[in-house]
VEXLUMKE-775431 format. One record per atom (N, C-alpha, C): residue in one letter; x, y, z; chain. Coordinates in steps of 0.05 Angstrom, whole numbers. Atoms other than C-alpha are relative to their C-alpha. Layout:
N
REC,a,X,Y,Z,A
...
# end
This chain:
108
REC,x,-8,14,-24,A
REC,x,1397,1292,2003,A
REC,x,-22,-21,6,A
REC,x,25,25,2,A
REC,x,1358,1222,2014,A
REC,x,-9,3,38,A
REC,x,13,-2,-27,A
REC,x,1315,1222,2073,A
REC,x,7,-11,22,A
REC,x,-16,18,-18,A
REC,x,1354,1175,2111,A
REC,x,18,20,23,A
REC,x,-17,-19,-15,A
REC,x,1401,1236,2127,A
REC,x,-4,27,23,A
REC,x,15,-15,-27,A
REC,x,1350,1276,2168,A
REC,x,-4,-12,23,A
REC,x,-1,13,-23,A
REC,x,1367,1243,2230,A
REC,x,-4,14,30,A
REC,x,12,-7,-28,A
REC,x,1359,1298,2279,A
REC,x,-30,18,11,A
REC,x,45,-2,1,A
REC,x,1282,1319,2298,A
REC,x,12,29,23,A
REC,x,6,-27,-9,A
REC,x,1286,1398,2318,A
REC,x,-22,8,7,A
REC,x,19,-17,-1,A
REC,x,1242,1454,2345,A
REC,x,4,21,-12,A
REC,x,-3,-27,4,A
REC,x,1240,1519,2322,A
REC,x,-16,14,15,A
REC,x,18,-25,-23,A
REC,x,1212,1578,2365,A
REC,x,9,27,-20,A
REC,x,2,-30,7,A
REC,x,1190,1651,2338,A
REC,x,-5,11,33,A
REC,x,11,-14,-26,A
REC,x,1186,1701,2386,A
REC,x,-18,20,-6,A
REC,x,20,-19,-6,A
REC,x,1134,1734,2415,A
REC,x,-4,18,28,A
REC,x,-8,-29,-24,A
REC,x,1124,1802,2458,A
REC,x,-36,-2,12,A
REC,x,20,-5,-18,A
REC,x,1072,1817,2509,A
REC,x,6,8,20,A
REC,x,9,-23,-20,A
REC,x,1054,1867,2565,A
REC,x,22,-13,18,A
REC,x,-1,12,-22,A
REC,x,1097,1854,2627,A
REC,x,-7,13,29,A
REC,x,20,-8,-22,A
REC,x,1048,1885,2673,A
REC,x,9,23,19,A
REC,x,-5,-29,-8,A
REC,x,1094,1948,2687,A
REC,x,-4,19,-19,A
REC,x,4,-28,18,A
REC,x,1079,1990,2628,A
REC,x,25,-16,-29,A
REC,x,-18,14,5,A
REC,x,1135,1940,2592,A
REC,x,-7,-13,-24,A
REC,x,9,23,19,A
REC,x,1140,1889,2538,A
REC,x,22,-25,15,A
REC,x,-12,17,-13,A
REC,x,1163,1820,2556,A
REC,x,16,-25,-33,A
REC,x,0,14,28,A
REC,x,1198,1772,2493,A
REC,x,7,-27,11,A
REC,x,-3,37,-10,A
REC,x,1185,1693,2502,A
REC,x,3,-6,-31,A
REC,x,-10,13,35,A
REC,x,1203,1648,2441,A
REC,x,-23,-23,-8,A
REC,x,15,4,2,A
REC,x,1139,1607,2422,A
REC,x,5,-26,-25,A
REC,x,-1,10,19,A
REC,x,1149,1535,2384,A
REC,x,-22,0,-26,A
REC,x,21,10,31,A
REC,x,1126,1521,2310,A
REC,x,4,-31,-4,A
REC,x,4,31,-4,A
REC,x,1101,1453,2305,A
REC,x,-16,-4,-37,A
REC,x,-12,19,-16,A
REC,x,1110,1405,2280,A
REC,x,30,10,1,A
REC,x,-26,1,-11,A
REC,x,1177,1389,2303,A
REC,x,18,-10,-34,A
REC,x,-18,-1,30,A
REC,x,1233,1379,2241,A
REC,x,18,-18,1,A
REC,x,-17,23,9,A
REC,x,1272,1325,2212,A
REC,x,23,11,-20,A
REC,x,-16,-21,11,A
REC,x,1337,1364,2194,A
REC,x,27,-18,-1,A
REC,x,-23,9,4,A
REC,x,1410,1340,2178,A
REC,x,18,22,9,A
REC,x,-17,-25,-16,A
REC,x,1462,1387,2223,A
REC,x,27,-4,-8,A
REC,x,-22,4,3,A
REC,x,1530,1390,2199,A
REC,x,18,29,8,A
REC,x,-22,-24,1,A
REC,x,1596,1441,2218,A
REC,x,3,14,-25,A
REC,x,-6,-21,22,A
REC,x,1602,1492,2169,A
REC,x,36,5,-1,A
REC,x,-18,-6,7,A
REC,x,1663,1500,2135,A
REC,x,7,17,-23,A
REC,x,7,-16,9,A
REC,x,1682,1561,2097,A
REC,x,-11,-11,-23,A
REC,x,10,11,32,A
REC,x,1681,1519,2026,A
REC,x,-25,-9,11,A
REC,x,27,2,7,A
REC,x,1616,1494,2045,A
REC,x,-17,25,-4,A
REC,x,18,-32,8,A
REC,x,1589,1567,2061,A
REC,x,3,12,-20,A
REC,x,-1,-14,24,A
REC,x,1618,1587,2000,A
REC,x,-12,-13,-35,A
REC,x,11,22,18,A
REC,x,1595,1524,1956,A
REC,x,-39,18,0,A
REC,x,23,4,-4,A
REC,x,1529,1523,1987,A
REC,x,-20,32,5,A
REC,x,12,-37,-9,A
REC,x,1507,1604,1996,A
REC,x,-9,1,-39,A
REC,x,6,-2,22,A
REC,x,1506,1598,1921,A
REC,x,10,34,-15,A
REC,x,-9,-30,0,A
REC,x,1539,1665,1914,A
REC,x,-8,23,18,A
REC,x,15,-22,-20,A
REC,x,1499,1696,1966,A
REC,x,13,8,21,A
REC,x,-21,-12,-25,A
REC,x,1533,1737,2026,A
REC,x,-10,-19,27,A
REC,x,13,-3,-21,A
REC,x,1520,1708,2090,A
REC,x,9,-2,22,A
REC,x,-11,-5,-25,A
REC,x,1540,1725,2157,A
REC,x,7,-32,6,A
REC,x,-12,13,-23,A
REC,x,1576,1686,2204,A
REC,x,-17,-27,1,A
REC,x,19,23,-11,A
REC,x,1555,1609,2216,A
REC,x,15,-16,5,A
REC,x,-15,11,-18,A
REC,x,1579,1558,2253,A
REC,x,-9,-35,-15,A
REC,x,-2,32,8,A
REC,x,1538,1497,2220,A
REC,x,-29,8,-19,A
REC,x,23,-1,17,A
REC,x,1486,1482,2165,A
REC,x,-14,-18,6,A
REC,x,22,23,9,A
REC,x,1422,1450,2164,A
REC,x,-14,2,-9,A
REC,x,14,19,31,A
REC,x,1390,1412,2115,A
REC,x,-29,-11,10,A
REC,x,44,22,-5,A
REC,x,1307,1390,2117,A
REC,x,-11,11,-25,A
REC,x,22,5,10,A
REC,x,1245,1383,2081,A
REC,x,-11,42,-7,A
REC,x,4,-25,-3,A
REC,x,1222,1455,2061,A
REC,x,-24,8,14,A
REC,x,26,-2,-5,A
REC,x,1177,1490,2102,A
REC,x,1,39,2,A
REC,x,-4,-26,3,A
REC,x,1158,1566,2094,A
REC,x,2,14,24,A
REC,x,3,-13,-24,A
REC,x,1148,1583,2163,A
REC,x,30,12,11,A
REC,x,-30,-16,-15,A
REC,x,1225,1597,2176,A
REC,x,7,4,-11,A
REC,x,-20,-29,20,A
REC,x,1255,1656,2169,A
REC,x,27,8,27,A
REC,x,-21,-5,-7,A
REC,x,1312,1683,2199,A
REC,x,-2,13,36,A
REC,x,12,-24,-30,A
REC,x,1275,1719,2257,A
REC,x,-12,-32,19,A
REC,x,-1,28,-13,A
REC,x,1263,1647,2279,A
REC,x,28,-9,15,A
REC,x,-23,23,-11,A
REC,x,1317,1592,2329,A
REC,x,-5,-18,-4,A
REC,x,6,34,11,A
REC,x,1326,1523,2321,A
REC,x,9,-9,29,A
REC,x,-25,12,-28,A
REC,x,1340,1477,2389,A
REC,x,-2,-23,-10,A
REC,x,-2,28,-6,A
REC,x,1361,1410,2387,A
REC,x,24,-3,21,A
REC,x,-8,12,-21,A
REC,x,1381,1374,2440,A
REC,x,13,18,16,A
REC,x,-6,-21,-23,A
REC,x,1385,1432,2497,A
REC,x,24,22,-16,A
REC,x,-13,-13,11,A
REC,x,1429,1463,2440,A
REC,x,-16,31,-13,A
REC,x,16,-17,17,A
REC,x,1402,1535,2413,A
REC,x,28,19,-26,A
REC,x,-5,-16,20,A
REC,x,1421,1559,2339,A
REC,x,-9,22,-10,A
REC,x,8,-26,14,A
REC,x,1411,1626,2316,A
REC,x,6,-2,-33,A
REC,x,5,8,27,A
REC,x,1390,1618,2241,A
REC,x,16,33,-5,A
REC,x,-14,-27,15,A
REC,x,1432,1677,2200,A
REC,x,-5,-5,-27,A
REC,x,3,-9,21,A
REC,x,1418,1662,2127,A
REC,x,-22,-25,-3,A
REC,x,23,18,9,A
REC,x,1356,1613,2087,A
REC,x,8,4,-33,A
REC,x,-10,19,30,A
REC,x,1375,1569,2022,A
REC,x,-32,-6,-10,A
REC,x,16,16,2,A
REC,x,1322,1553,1984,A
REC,x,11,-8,-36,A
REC,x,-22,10,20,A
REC,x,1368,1510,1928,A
REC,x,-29,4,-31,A
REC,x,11,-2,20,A
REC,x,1334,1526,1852,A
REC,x,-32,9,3,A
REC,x,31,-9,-5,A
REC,x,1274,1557,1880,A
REC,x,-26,-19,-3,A
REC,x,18,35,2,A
REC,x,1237,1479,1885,A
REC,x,-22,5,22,A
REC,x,27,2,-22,A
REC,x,1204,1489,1951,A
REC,x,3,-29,4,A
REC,x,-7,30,-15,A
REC,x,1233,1420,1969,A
REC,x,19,-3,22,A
REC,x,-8,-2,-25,A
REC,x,1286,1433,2012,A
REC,x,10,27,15,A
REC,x,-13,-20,-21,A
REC,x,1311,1482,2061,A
REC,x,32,-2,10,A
REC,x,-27,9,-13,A
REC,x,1384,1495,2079,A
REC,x,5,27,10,A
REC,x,-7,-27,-19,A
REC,x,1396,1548,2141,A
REC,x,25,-8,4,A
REC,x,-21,5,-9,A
REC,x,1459,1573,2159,A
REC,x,4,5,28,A
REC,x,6,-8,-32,A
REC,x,1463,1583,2241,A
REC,x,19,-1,11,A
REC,x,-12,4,-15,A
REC,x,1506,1596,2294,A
REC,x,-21,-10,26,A
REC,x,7,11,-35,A
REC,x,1503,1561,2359,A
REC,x,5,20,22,A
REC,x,-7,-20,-18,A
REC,x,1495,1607,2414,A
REC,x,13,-8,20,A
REC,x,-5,4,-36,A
REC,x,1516,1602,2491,A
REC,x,-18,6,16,A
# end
């Protein structure tokens, strides 16, 4: 995919737990920076079935496409634009370490 086609600039957030001062844990979502230059498209089954490469993967609603970076994994979200995706599977096409292709649903 030529660079041109990473047109939308993401966050990602992991989450993280801490005390909530009753005996508790509390879970906030914590960005990973930098921010990401990703290509977002609707998932359609032939693409999930093209693009999974034979691999199973749950439920998704849309793919995106970026630059590879190791820090995301599945236990990671993606927001763009007040939008939040829940990542469900990680592409990494011929094992290059060049790009990344998640599959995600969009939550509510």
């Amino acid at each position: 995919m030529a660079i041109g086609e990473y047109r939308h600039v993401v966050t990602f957030q992991t989450p993280t737990t801490g005390p909530d001062g009753d005996g508790g844990v509390t879970e906030t979502w914590g960005d990973l920076l930098p921010r990401w230059h990703v290509a977002i498209q609707p998932a359609t089954v032939r693409d999930l079935e093209r693009n999974a490469g034979g691999a199973i993967v749950a439920t998704a609603t849309h793919i995106i496409r970026g630059r590879y970076r190791s820090d995301v994994t599945v236990a990671a979200r993606m927001v763009f634009d007040g939008r939040v995706f829940r990542i469900t599977g990680i592409a990494n096409p011929k094992e290059r370490n060049r790009e990344l292709w998640l599959f995600a649903v969009e939550t509510v």
